[in-house]
Each structure stands twice: as C-alpha cells, then as structure tokens.
OpenMM code with the backbone's topology and positions (N, CA, C; nanometers):
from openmm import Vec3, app, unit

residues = "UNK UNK UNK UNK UNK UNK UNK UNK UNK UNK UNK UNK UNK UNK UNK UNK UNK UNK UNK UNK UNK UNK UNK UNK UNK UNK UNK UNK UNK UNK UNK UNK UNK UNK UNK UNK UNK UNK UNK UNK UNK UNK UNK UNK UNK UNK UNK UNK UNK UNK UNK UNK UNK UNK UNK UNK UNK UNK UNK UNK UNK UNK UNK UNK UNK UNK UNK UNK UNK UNK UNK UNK UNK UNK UNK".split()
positions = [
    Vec3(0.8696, -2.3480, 1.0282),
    Vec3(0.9172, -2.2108, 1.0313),
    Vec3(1.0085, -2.1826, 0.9111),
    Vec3(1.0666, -2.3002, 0.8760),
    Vec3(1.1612, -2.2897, 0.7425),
    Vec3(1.0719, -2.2743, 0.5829),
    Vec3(0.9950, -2.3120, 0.6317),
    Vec3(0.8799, -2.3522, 0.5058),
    Vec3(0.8559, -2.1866, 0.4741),
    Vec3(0.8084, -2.0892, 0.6162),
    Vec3(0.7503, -1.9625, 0.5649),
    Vec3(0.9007, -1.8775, 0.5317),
    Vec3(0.9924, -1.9062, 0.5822),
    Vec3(1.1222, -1.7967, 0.5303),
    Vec3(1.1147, -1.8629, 0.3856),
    Vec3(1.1738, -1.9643, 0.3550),
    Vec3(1.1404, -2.0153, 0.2116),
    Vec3(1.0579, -1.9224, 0.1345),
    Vec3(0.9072, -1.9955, 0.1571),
    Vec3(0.8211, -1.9081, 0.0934),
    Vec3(0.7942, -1.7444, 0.1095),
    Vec3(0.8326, -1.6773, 0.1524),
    Vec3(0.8536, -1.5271, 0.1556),
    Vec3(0.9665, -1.4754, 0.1010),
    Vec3(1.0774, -1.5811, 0.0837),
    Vec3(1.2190, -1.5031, -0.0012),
    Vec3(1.1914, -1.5459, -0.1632),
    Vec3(1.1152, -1.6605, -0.1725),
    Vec3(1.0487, -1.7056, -0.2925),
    Vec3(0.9849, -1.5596, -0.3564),
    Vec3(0.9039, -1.5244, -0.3024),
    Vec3(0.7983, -1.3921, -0.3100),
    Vec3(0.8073, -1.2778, -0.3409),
    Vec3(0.9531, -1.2501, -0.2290),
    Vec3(1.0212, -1.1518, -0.2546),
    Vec3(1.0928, -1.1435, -0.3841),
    Vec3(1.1597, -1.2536, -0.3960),
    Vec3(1.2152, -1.2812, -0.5756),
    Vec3(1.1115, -1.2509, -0.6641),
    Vec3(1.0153, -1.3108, -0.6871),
    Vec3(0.8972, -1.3285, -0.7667),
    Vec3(0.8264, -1.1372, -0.8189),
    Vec3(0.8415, -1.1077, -0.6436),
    Vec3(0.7786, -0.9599, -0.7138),
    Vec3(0.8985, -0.8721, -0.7676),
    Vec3(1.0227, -0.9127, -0.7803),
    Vec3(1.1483, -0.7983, -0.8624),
    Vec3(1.1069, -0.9129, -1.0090),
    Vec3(1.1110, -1.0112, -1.0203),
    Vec3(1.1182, -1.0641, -1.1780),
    Vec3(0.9795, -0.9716, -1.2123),
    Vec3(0.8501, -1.0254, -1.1733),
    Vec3(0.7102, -0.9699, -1.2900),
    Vec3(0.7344, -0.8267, -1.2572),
    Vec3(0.8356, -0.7285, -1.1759),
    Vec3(0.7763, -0.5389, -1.1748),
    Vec3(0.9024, -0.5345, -1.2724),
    Vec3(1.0050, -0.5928, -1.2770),
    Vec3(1.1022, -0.5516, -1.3486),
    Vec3(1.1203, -0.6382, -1.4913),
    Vec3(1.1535, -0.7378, -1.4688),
    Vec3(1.1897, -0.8670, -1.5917),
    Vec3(1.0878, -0.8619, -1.6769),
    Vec3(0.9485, -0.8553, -1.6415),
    Vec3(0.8100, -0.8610, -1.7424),
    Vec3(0.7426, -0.7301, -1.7343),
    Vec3(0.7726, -0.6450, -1.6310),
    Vec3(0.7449, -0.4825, -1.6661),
    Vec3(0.6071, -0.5107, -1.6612),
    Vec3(0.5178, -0.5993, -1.5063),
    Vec3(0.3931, -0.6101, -1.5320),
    Vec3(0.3392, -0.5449, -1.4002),
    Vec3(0.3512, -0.4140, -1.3984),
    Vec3(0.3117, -0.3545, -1.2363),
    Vec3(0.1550, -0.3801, -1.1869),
    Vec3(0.0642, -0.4442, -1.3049),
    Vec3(-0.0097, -0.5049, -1.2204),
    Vec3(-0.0153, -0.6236, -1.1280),
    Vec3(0.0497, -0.6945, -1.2176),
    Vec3(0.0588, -0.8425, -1.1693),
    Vec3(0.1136, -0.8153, -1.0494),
    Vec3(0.2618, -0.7186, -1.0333),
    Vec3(0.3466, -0.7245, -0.9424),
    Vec3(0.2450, -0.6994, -0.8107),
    Vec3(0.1300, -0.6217, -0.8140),
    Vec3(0.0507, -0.5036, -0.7370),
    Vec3(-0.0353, -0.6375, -0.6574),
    Vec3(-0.0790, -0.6992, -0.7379),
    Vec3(-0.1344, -0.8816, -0.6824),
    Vec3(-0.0643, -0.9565, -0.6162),
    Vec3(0.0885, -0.9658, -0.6733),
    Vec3(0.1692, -1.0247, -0.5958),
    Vec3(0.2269, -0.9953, -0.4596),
    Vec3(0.2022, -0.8407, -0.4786),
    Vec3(0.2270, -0.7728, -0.3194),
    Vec3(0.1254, -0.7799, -0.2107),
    Vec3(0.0096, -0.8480, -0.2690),
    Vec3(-0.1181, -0.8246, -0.1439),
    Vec3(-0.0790, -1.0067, -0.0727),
    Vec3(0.0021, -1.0904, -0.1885),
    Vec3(0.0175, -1.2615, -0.1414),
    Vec3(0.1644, -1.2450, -0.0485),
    Vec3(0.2241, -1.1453, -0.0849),
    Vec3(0.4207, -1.1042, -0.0152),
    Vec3(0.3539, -1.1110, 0.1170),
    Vec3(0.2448, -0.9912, 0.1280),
    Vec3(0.1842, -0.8897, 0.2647),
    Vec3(0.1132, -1.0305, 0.3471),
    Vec3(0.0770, -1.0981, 0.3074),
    Vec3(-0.0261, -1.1835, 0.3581),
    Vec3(0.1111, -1.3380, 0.4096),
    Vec3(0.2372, -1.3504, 0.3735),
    Vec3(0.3161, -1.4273, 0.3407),
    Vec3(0.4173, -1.3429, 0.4813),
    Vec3(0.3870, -1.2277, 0.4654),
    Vec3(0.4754, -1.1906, 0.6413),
    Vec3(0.4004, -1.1660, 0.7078),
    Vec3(0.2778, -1.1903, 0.7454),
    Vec3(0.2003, -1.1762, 0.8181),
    Vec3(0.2207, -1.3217, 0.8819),
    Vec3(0.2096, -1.3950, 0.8132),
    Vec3(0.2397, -1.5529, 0.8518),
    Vec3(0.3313, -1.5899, 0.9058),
    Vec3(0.4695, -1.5006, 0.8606),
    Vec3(0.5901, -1.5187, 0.9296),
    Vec3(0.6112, -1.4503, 1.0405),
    Vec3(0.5459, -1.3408, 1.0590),
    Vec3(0.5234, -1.2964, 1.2258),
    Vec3(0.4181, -1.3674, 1.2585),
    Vec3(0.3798, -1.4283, 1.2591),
    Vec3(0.2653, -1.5188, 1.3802),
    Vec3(0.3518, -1.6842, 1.3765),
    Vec3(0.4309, -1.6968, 1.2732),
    Vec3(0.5279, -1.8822, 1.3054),
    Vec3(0.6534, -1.8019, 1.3765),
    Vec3(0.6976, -1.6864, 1.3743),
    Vec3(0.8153, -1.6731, 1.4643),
    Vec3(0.7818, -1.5950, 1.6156),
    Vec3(0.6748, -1.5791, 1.5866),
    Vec3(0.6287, -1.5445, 1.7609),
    Vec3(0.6486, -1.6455, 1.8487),
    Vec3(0.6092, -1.7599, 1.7718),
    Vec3(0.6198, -1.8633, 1.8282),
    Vec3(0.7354, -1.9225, 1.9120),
    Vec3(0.8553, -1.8448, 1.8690),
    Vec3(0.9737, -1.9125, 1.9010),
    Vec3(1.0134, -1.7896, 1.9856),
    Vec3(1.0347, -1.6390, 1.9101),
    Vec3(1.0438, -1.5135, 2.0000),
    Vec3(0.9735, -1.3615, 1.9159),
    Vec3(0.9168, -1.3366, 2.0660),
    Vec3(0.8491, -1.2116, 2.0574),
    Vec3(0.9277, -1.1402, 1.9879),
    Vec3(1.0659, -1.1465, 2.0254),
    Vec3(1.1511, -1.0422, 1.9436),
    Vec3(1.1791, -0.9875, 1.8299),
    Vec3(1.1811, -1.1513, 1.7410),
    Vec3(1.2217, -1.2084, 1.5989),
    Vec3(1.0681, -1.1165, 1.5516),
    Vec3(0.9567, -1.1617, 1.5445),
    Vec3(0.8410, -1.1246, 1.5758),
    Vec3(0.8612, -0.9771, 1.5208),
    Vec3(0.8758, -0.8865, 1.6443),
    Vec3(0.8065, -0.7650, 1.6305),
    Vec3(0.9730, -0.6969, 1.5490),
    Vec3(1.0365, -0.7507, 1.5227),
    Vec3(1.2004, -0.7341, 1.3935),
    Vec3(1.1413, -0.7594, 1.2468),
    Vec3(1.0238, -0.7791, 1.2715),
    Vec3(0.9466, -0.8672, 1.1078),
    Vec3(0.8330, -0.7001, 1.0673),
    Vec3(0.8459, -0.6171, 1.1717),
    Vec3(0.7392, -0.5741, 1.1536),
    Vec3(0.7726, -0.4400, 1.0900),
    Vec3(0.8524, -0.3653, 1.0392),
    Vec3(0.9262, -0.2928, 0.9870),
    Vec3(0.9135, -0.3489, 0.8200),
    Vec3(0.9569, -0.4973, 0.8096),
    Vec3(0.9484, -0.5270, 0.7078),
    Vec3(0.8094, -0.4985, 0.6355),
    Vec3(0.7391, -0.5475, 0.7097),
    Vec3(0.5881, -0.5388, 0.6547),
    Vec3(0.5305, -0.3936, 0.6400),
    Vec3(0.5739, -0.2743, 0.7053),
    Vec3(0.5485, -0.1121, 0.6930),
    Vec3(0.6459, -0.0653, 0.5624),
    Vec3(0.7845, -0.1530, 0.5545),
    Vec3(0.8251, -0.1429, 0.3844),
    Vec3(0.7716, -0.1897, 0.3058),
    Vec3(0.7314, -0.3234, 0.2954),
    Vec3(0.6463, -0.3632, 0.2110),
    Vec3(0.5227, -0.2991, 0.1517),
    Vec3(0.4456, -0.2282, 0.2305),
    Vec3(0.3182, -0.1404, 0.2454),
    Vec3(0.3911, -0.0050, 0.1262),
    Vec3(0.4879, 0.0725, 0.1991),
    Vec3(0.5412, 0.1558, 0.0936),
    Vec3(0.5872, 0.1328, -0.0201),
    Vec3(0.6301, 0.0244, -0.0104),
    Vec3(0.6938, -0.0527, -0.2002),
    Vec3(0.5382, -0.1042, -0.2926),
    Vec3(0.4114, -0.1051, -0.2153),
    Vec3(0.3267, -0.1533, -0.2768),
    Vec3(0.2636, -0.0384, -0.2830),
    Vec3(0.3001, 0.0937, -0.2240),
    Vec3(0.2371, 0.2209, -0.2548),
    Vec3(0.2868, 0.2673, -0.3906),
    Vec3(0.4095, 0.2550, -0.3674),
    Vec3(0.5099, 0.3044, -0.4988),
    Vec3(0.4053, 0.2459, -0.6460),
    Vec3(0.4441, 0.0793, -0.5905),
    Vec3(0.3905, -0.0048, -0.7340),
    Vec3(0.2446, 0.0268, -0.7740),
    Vec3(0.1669, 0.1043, -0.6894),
    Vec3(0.0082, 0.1794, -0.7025),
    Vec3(0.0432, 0.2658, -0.8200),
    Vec3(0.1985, 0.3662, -0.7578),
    Vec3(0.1394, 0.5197, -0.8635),
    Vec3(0.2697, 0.4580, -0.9636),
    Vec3(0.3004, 0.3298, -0.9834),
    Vec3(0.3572, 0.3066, -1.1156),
    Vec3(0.2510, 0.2592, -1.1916),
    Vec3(0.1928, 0.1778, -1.1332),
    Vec3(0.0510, 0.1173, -1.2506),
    Vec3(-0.0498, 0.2221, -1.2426),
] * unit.nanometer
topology = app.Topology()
chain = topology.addChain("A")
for resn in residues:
    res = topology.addResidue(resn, chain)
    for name in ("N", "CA", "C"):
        topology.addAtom(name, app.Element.getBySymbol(name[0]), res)
C-alpha cells in the first residue's frame, strides 16, 4: 500500500516538472493518462483496508480528470 502512495506522489511530482520545468504539455498530457491509471490503483489497494480511505481518493481522481482537461486546451 506504501509502494502505490510512493508511486502516485512520485507522479504527481513528475507531471508539475515536464508541464512546467520543460514546458512539455504533451508529454505532461501522457503522463496524466499513467497519474489517472496510478489512482485508480490506489483506490482498489486502499479499499482494501477502508471503504472510506477509498471513496476520499475519489475526488482526487475527478481533479485529476479536470487538470488533464486544462492540460488538453494548453497543448
């Protein structure tokens, strides 16, 4: 369960360096479909423990969706 918070705050870093630091809103636009697919994972390993944690993840992922809308009508 530590492995996917890890790897999703990893991700989350990763897509502010390539949209901002390298100014590459495509790349970033790729990197948001691996973020999306990376909390999807983390709501199905923390269900595991609580429904709660779980459906608290899922907000994140309807922001995520809008920040990858944004990064659409920037590229």
């Amino acid at each position: 369960m530590i492995l996917a918070f890890v790897a999703n705050a990893f991700l989350n870093i990763l897509w502010s360096l390539i949209f901002f630091r390298l100014r590459r809103p495509d790349w970033a636009l790729a990197e948001v479909v691996v973020l999306w697919l990376s909390i999807v994972v983390l709501i199905v390993v923390s269900r595991r423990h609580s429904r709660a944690a779980a459906w608290l993840l899922v907000p994140y992922l309807a922001w995520l969706g809008f920040a990858g809308a944004l990064n659409w009508v920037v590229w």
